[in-house]
N, C-alpha and C positions, 0 to 999 in steps of 0.2 A: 144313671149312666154317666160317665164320665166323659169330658168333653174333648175331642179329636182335636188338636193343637195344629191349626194349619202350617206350612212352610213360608207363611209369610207372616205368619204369626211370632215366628223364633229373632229375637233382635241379636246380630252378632254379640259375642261374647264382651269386647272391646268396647263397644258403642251402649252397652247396656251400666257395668262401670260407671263410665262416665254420667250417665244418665242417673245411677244410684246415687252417684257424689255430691252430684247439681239438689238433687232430691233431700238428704238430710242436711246439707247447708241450708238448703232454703227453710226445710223444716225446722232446724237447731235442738241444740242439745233438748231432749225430753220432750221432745214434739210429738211423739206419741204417743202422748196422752191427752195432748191440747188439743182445740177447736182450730179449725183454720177457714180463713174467711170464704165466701165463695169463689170471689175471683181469684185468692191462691189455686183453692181448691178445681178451678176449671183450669187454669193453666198447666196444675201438674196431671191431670189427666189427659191433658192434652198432646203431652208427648207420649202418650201409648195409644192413641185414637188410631184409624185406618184412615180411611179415605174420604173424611167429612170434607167439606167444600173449605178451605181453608180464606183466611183474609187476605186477598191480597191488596196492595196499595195503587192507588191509579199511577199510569204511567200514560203517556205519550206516546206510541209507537208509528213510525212510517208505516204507510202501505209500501208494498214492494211492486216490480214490475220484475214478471219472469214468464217463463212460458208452460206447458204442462204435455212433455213430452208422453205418447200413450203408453210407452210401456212403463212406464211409473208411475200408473195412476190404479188405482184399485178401489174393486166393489164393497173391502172391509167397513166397519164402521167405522169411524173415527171417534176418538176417546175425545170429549167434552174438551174444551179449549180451556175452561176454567181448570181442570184436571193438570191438563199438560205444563200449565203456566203455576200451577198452585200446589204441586204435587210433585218434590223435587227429592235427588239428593246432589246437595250440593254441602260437602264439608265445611267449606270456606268460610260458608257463612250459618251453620249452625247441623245439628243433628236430627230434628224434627223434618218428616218432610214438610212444614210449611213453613220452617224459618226461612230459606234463600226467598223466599216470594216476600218477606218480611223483610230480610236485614239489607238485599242485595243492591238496595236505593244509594249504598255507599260508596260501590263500583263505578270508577270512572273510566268510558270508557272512546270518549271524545279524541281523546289523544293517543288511540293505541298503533302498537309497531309490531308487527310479526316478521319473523327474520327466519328466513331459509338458508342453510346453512351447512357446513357438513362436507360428505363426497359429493358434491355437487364441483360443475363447469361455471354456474352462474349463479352464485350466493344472491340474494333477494332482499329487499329490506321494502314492505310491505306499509304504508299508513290505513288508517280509517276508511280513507278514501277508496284507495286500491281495493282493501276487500271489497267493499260495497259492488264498486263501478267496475275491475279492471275483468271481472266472469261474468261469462253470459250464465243468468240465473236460471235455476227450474225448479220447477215442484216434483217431490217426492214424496210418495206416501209408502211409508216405513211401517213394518211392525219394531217394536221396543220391547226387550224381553230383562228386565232388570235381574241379578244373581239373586234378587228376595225372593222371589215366584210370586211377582207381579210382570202386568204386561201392558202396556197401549199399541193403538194406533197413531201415528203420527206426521201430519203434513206439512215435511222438512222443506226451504226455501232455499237456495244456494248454487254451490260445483261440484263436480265431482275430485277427489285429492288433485287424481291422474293430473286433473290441468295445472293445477298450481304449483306440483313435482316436477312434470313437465317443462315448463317457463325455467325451472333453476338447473334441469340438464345433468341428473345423475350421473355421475362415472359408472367407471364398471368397476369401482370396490362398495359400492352400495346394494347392503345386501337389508340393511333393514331401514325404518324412520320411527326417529324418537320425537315425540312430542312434549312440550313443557308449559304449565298453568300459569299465568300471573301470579310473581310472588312479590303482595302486596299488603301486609299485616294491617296496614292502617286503612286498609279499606275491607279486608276481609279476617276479620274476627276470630273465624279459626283459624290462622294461621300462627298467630300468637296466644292462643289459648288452647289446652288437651284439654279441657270440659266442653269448650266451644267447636273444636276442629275432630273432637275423636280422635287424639293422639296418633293422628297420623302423620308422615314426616313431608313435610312442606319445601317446594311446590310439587302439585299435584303431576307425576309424567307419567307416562302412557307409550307404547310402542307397538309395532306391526310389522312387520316381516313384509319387504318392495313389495314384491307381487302382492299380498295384501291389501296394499296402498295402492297398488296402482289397479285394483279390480275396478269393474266398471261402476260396482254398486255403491262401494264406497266413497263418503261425501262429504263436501266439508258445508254445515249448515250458517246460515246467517240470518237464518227467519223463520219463524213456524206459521202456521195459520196467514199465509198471506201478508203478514207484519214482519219488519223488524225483530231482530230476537232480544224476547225479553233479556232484562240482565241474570235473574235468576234458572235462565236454561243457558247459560253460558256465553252470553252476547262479548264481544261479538261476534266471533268465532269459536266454531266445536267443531268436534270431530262426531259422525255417524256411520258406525260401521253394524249393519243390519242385522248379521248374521251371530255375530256376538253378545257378550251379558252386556249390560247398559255402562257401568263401570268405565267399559273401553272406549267412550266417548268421551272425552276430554276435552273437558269446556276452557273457554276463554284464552286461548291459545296464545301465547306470544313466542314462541321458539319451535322450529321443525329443523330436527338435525339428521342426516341421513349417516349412518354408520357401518364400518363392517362386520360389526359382531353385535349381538343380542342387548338393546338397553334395558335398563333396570324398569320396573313398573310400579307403582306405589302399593295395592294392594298387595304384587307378592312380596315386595319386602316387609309388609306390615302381618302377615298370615300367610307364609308361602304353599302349605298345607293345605290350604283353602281357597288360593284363588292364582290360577294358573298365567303365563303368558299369555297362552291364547285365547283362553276365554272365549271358547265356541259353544253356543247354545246347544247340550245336550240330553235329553233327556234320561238317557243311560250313563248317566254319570252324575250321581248327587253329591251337593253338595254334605261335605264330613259332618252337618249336623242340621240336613232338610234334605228332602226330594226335591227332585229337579222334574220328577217325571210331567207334574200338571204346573198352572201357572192361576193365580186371581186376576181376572181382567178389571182395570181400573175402568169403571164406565159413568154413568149419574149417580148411580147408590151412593148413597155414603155408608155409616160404618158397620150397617149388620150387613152390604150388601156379601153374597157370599160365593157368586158366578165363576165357577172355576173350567178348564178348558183344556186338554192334553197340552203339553208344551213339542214343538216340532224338530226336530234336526235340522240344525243351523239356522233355528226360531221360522223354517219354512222355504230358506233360501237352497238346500241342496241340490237343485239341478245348477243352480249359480256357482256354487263354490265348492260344492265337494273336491273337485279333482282338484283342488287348492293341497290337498291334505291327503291324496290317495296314496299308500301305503303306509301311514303312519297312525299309532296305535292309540286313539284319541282318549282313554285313560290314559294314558303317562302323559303326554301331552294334552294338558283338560286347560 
């Protein structure tokens, strides 16, 4: 019997390339026929592994102080801490999900400046500090439904947008909020490298439609599990919007610019065929070369675990946001 090829099994088309290219340089000319040591040989297996506990590097992180509002807390399980933190995509810093938990120790993030910006009354200009101190924080426990058909649970520390859009005082030609990644090559690997970054075009931006941004659900994170956010989940600031593919969480934030027309997104302009502006969790809408219908829950298994689970409409949040979207026809717009 021939073995059923899960949807989180299929590596994009792009990401896989690159992956091929990395694979016979390291191997070299007529390596196909040669022995290769073990530790080669565990490393390149290593980038088609699933969900084995990856290494990650010690770090220092604050505890936080926030509060735990009831309507954001939930009886889900929560996906292993070492998961969340060890189990990434982040380009920046490599295409395996356990390099960013590997390479991300390069990120500095002591000195950073988020700047609000745009149709706004009162442009922003954000430190380290600000984010930290200047929002009252809270816990959030999210589901995370990644475009692979994988999925966590996740206990997000932070604000919600609303308050920090807020504070800058939209006009009224603000109709959407563009967001923009630290672009910083010498700290992040792929950004000067397409074997390293997945030839995607640098820095990473992201966008949402006001009302979007200004829903209740959507958050800006600063900490997972209680702590400080690792660097490798996008420290120090990301974006968490519930209802969407994971994609449209956009870590490490240094620019929010509010605009009157549609900003660009990194993944449609890299595959527009394949991954939409909006990017709503749907199960009736797969993606052009996987189903969307079920999802792999990442949980302790590692890599034969195989727990699979329906996937939800708007990943569970529709009584929250449907009317976000009521008359429009969520295939054309996916």
């Amino acid at each position: 019997m021939k073995k059923i090829i899960q949807p989180s099994d299929i590596t994009p088309e792009s990401v896989f390339m690159m992956k091929r290219r990395n694979l016979l340089r390291l191997l070299g000319a007529g390596a196909a026929g040669m022995m290769v040591s073990p530790g080669v040989n565990a490393g390149i297996f290593s980038w088609f592994s699933s969900d084995d506990k990856p290494a990650v590097p010690d770090a220092i992180l604050k505890e936080l102080n926030f509060t735990r509002p009831e309507a954001y807390q939930s009886d889900l399980i929560l996906t292993p801490e070492d998961k969340v933190t060890g189990y990434n995509n982040f380009y920046e810093f490599g295409l395996s999900k356990s390099d960013p938990a590997e390479n991300a120790h390069t990120l500095k993030t002591d000195e950073w400046t988020l700047t609000i910006e745009g149709e706004v009354n009162r442009p922003l200009t954000l430190n380290a500090d600000d984010i930290r101190n200047k929002f009252t924080a809270e816990e959030r426990i999210y589901r995370m439904r990644c475009v692979e058909a994988w999925s966590m649970v996740i206990p997000w520390v932070g604000f919600p947008l609303a308050a920090l859009l807020s504070a800058a005082e939209p006009n009224s030609r603000a109709k959407y909020v563009a967001f923009e990644t630290l672009y910083a090559p010498e700290q992040m690997p792929g950004q000067k490298s397409r074997f390293t970054g997945g030839g995607l075009q640098y820095p990473y931006i992201e966008g949402l439609r006001l009302d979007e941004a200004l829903h209740p659900l959507t958050f800006m994170a600063t900490g997972v599990y209680g702590k400080e956010l690792p660097k490798q989940n996008g420290a120090p600031i990301r974006l968490v919007v519930p209802w969407k593919y994971g994609f449209k969480g956009i870590k490490s934030i240094v620019k929010i610019r509010l605009t009157e027309s549609a900003p660009p997104t990194t993944w449609n302009l890299s595959a527009p065929g394949e991954y939409g502006f909006y990017a709503n969790v749907n199960p009736q809408v797969d993606h052009p070369r996987w189903s969307q219908a079920t999802e792999r829950v990442i949980g302790s298994g590692g890599l034969g675990r195989t727990t699979r689970q329906p996937t939800l409409l708007f990943n569970g949040y529709a009584d929250e946001v449907a009317d976000l979207y009521k008359g429009m026809d969520l295939r054309r717009y996916f």
